[in-house]
N, CA, C and O atoms as a GROMACS GRO file, in nm:
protein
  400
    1UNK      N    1  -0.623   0.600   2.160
    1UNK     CA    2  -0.533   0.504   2.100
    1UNK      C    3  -0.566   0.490   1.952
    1UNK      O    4  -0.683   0.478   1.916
    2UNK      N    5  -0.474   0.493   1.874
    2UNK     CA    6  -0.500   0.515   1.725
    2UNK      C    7  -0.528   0.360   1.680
    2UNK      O    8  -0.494   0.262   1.747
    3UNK      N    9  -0.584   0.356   1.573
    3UNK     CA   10  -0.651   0.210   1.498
    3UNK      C   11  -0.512   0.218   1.414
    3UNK      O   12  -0.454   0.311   1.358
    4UNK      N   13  -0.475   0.029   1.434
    4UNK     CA   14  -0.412  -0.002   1.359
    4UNK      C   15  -0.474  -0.116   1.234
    4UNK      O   16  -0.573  -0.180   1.267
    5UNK      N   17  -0.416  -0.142   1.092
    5UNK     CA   18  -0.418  -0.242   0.995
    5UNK      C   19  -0.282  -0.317   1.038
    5UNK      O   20  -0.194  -0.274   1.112
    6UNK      N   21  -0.289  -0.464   0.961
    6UNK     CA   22  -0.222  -0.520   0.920
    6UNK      C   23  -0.217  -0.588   0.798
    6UNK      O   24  -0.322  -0.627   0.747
    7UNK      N   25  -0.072  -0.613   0.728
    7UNK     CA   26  -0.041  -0.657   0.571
    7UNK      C   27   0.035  -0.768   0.619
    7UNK      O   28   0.085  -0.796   0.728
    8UNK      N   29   0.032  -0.812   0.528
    8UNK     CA   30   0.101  -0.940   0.494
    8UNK      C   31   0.240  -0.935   0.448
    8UNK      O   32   0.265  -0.892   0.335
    9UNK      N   33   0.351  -0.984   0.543
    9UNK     CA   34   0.500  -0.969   0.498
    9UNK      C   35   0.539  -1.084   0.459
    9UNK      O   36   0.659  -1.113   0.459
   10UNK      N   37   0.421  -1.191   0.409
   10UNK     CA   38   0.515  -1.279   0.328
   10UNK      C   39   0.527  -1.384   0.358
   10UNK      O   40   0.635  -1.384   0.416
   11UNK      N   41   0.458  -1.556   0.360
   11UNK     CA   42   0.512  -1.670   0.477
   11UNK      C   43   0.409  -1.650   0.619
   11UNK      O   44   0.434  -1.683   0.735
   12UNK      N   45   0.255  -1.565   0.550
   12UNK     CA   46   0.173  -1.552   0.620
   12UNK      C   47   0.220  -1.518   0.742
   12UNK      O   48   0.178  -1.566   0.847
   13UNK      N   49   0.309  -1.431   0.731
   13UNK     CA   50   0.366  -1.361   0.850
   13UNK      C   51   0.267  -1.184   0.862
   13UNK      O   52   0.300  -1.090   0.790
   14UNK      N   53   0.210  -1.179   0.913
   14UNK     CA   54   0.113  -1.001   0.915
   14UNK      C   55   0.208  -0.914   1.042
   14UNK      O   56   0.251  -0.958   1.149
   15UNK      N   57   0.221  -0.762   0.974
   15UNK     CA   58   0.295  -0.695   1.031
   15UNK      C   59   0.170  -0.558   1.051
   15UNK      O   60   0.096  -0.520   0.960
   16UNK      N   61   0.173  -0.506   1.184
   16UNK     CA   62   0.067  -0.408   1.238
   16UNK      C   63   0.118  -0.307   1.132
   16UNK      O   64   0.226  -0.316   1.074
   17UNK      N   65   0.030  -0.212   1.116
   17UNK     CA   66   0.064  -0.038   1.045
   17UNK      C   67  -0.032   0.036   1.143
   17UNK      O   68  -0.145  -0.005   1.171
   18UNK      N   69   0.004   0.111   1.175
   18UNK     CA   70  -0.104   0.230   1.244
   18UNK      C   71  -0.117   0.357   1.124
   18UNK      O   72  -0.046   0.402   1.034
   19UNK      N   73  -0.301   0.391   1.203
   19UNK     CA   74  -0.262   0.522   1.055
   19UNK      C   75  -0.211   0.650   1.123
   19UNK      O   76  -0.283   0.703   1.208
   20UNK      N   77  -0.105   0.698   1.095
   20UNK     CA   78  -0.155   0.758   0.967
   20UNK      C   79  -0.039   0.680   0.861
   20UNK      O   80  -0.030   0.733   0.751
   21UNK      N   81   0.034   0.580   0.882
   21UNK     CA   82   0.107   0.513   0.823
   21UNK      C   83   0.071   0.395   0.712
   21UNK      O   84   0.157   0.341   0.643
   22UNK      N   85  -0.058   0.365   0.705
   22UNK     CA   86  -0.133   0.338   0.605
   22UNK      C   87  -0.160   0.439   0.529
   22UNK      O   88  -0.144   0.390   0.417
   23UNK      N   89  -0.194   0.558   0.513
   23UNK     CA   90  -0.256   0.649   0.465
   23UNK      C   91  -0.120   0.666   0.432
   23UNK      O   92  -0.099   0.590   0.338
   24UNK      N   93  -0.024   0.722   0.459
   24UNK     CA   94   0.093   0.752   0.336
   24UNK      C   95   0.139   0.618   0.274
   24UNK      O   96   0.204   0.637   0.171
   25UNK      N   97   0.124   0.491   0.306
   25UNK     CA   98   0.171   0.382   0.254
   25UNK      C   99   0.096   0.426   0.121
   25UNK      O  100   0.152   0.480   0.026
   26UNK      N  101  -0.037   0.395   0.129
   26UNK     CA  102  -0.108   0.405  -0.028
   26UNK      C  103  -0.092   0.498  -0.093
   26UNK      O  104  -0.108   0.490  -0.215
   27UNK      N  105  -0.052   0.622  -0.030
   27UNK     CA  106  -0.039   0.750  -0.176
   27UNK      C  107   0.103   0.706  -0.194
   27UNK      O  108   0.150   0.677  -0.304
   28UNK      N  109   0.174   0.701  -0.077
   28UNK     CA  110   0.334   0.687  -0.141
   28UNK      C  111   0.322   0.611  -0.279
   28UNK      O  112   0.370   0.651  -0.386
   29UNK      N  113   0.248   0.491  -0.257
   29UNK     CA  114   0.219   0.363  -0.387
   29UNK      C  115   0.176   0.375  -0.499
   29UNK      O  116   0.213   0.314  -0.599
   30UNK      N  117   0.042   0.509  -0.484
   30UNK     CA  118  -0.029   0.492  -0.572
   30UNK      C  119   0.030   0.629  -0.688
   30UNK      O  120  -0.004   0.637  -0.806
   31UNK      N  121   0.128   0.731  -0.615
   31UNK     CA  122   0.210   0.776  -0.704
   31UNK      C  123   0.351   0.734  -0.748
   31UNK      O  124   0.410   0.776  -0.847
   32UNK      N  125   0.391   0.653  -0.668
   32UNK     CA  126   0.513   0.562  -0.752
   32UNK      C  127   0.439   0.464  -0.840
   32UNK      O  128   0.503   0.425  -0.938
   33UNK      N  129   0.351   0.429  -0.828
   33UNK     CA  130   0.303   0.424  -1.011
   33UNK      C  131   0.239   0.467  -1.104
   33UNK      O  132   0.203   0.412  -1.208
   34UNK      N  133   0.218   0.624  -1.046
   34UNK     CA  134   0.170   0.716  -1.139
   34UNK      C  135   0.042   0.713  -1.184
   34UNK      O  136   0.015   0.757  -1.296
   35UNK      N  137  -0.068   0.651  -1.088
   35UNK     CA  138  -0.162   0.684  -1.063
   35UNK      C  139  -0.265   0.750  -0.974
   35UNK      O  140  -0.256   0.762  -0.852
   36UNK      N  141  -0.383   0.802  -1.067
   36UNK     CA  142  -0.458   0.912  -0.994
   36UNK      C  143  -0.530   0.827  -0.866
   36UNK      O  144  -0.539   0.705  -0.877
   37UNK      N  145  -0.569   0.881  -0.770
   37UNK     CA  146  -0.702   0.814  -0.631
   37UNK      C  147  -0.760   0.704  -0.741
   37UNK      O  148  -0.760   0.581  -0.737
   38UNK      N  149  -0.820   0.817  -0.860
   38UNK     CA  150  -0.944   0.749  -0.904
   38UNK      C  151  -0.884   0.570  -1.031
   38UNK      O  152  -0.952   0.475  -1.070
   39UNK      N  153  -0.746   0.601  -1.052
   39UNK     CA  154  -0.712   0.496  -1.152
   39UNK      C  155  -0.660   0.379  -1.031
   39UNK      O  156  -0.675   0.259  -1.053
   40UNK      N  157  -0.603   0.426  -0.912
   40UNK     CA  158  -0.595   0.290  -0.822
   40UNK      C  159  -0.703   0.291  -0.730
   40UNK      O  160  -0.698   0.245  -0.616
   41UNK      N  161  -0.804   0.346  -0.785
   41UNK     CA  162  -0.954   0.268  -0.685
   41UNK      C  163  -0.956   0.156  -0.789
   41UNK      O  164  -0.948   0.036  -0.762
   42UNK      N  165  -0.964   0.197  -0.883
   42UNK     CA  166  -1.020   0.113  -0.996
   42UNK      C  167  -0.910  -0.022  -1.010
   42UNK      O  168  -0.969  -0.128  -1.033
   43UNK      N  169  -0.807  -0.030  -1.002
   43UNK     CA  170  -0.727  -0.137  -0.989
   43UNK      C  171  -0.693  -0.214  -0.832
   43UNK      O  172  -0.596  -0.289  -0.816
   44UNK      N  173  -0.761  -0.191  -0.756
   44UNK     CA  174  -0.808  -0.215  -0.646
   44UNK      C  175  -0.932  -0.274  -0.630
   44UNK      O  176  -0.941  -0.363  -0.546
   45UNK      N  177  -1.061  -0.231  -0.714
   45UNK     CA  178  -1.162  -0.231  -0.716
   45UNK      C  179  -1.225  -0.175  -0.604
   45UNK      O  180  -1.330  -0.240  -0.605
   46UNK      N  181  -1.234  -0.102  -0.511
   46UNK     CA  182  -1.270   0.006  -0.474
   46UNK      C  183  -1.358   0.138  -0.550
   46UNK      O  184  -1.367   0.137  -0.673
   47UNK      N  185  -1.420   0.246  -0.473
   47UNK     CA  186  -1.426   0.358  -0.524
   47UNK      C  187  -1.346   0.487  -0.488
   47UNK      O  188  -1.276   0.523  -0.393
   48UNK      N  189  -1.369   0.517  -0.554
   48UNK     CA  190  -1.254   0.685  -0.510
   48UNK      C  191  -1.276   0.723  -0.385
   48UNK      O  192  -1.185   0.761  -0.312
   49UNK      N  193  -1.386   0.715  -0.353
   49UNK     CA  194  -1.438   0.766  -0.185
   49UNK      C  195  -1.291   0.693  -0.108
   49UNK      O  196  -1.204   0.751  -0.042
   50UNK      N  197  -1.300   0.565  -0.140
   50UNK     CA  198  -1.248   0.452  -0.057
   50UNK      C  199  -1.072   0.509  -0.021
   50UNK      O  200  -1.025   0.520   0.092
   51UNK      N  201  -0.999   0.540  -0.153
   51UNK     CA  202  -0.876   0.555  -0.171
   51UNK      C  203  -0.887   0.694  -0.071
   51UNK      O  204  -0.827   0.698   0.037
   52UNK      N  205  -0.935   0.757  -0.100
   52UNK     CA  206  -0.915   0.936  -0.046
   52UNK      C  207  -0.959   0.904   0.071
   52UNK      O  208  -0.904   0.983   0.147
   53UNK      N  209  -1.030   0.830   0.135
   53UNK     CA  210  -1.052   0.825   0.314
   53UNK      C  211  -0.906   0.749   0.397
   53UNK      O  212  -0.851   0.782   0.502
   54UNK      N  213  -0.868   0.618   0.284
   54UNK     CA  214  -0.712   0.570   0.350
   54UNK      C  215  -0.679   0.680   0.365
   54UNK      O  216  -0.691   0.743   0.470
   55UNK      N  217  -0.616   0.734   0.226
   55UNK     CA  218  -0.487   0.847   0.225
   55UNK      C  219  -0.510   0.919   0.324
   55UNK      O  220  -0.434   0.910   0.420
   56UNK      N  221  -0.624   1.010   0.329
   56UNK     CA  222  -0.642   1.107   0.477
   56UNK      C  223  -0.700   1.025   0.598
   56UNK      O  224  -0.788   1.078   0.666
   57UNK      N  225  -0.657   0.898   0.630
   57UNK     CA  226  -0.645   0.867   0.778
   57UNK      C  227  -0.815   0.843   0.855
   57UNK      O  228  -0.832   0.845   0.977
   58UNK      N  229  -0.926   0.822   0.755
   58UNK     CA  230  -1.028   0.852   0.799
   58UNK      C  231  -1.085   0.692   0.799
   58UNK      O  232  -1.177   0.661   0.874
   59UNK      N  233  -1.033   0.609   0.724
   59UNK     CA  234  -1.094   0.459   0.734
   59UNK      C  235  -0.982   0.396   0.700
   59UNK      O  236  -0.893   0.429   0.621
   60UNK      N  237  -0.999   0.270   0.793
   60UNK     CA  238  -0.884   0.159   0.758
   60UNK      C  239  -0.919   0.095   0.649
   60UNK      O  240  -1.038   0.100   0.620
   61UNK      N  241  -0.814   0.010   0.547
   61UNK     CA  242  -0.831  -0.055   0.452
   61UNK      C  243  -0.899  -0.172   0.556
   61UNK      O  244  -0.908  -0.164   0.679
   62UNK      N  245  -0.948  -0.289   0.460
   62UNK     CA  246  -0.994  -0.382   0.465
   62UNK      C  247  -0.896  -0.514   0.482
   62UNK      O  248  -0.808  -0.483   0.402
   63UNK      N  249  -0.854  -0.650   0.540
   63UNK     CA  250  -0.757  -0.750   0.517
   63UNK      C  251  -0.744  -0.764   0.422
   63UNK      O  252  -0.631  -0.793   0.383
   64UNK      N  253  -0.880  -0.751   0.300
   64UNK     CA  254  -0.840  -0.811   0.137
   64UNK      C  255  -0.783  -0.674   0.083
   64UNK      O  256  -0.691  -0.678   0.002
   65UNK      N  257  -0.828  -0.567   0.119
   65UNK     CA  258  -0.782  -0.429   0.026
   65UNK      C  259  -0.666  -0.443   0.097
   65UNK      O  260  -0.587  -0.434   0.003
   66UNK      N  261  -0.564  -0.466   0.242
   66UNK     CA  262  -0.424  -0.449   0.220
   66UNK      C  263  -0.365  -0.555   0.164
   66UNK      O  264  -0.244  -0.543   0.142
   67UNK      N  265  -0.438  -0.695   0.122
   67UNK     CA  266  -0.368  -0.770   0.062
   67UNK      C  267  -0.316  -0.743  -0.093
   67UNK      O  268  -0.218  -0.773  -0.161
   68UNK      N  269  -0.460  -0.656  -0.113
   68UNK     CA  270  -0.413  -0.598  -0.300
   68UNK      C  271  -0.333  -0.553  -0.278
   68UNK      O  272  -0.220  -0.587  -0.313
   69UNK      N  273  -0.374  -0.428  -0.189
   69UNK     CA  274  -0.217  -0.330  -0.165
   69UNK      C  275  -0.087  -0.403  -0.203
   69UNK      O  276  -0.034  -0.384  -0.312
   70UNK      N  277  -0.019  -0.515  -0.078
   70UNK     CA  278   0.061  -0.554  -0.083
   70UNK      C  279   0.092  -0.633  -0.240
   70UNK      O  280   0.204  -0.634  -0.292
   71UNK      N  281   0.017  -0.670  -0.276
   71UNK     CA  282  -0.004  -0.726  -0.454
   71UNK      C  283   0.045  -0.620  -0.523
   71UNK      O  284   0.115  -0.662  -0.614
   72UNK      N  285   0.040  -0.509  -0.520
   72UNK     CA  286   0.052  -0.373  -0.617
   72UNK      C  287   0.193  -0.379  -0.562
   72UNK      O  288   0.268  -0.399  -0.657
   73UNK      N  289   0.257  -0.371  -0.455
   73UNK     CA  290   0.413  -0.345  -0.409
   73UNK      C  291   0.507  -0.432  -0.496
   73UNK      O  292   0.592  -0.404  -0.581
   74UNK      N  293   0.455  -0.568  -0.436
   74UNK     CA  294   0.510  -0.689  -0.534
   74UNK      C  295   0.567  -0.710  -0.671
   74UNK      O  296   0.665  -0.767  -0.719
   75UNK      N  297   0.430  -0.618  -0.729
   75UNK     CA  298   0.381  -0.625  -0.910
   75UNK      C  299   0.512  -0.527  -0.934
   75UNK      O  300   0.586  -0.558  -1.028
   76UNK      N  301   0.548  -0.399  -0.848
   76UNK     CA  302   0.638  -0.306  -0.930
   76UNK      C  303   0.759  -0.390  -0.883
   76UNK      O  304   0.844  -0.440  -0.957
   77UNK      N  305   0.754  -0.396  -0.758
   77UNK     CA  306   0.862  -0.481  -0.725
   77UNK      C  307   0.954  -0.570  -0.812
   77UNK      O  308   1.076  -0.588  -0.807
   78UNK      N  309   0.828  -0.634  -0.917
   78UNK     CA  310   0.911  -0.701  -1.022
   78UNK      C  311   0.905  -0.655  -1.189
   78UNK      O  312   0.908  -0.736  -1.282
   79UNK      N  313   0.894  -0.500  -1.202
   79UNK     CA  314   0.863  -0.442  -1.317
   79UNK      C  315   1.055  -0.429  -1.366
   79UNK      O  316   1.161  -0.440  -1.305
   80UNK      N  317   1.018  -0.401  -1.503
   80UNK     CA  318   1.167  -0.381  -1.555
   80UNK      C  319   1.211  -0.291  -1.503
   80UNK      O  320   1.330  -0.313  -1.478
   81UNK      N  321   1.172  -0.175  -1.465
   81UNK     CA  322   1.187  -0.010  -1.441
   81UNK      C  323   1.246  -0.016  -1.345
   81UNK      O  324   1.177  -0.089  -1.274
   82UNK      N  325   1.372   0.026  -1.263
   82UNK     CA  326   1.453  -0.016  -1.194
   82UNK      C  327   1.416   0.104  -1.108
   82UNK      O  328   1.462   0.086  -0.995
   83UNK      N  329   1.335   0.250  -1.120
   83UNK     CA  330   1.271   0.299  -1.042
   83UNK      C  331   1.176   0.240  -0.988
   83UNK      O  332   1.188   0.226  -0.866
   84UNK      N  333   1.063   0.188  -1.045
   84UNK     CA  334   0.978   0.093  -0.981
   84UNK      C  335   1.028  -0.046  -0.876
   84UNK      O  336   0.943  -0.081  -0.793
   85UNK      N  337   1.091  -0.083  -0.877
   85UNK     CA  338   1.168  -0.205  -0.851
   85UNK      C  339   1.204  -0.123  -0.690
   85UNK      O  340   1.158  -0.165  -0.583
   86UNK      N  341   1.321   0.034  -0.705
   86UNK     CA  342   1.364   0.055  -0.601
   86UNK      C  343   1.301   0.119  -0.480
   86UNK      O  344   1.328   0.109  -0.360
   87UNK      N  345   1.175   0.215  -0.569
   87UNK     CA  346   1.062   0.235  -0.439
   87UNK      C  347   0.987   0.136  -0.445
   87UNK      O  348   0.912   0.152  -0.349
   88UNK      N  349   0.956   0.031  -0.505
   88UNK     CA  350   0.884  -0.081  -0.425
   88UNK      C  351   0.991  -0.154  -0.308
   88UNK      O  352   0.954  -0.176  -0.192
   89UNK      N  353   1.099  -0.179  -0.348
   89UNK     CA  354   1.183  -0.176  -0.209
   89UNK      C  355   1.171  -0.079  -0.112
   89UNK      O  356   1.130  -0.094   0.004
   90UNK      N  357   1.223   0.054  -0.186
   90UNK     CA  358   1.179   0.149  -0.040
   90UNK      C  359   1.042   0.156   0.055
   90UNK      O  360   1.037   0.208   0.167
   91UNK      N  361   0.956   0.105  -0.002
   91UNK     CA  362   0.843   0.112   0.051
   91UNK      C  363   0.798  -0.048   0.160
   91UNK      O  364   0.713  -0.092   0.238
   92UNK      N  365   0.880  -0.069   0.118
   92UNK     CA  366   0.880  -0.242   0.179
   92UNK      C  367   0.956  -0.217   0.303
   92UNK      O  368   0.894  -0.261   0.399
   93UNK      N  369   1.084  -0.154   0.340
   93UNK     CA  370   1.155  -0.119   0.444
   93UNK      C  371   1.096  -0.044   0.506
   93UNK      O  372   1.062  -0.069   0.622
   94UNK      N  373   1.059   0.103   0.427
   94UNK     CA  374   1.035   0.212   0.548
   94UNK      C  375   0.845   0.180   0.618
   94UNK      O  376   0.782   0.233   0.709
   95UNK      N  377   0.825   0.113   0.556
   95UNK     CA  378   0.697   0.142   0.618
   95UNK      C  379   0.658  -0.056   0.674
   95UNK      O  380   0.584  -0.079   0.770
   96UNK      N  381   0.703  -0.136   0.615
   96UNK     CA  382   0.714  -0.274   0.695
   96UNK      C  383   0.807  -0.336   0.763
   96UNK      O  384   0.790  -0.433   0.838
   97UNK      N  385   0.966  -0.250   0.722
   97UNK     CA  386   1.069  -0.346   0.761
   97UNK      C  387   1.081  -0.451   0.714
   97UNK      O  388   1.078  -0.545   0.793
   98UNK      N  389   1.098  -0.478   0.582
   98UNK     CA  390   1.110  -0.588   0.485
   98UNK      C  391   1.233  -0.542   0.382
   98UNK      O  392   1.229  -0.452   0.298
   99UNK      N  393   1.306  -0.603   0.403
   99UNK     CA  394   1.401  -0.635   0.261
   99UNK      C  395   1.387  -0.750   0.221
   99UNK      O  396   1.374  -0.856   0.283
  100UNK      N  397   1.395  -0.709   0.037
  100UNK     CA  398   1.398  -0.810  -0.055
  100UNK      C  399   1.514  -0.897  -0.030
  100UNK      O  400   1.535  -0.995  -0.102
   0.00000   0.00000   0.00000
């Protein structure tokens, strides 16, 4: 039986993720904003180890590391960049079932 995380959808409502659906949640994220493993460990506060074990499915994030996570969705969510804006939506549906 595979290990699941859960994030926060908002109204302290938490929604399960199984991996390997965490593990593409964060790269999906961490290249829709055009950063490297090593520049969203660091805005995470994490280490690189940390980011590259999510992405490949080898350790679950932490409740506070998917809460950043979900913080980083949010943040583009409300950037001017109307690309940022629309995969932070897309990423809110396909992988939580959340519309803005």
């Amino acid at each position: 039986m595979g290990s699941s995380s859960r994030i926060t959808a908002g109204a302290n409502k938490t929604l399960p993720l199984k991996q390997p659906q965490v593990g593409h949640l964060i790269r999906e994220l961490r290249q829709l904003a055009g950063l490297t493993q090593e520049q969203f460990a660091l805005r995470l506060g994490v280490a690189y180890a940390t980011i590259n074990r999510w992405e490949n499915a080898r350790v679950q994030p932490s409740s506070l590391a998917l809460q950043q996570i979900r913080a980083v969705i949010d943040e583009l969510g409300d950037s001017p960049s109307p690309k940022l804006r629309e995969g932070s939506r897309d990423l809110l549906l396909s992988y939580l079932g959340i519309e803005d």
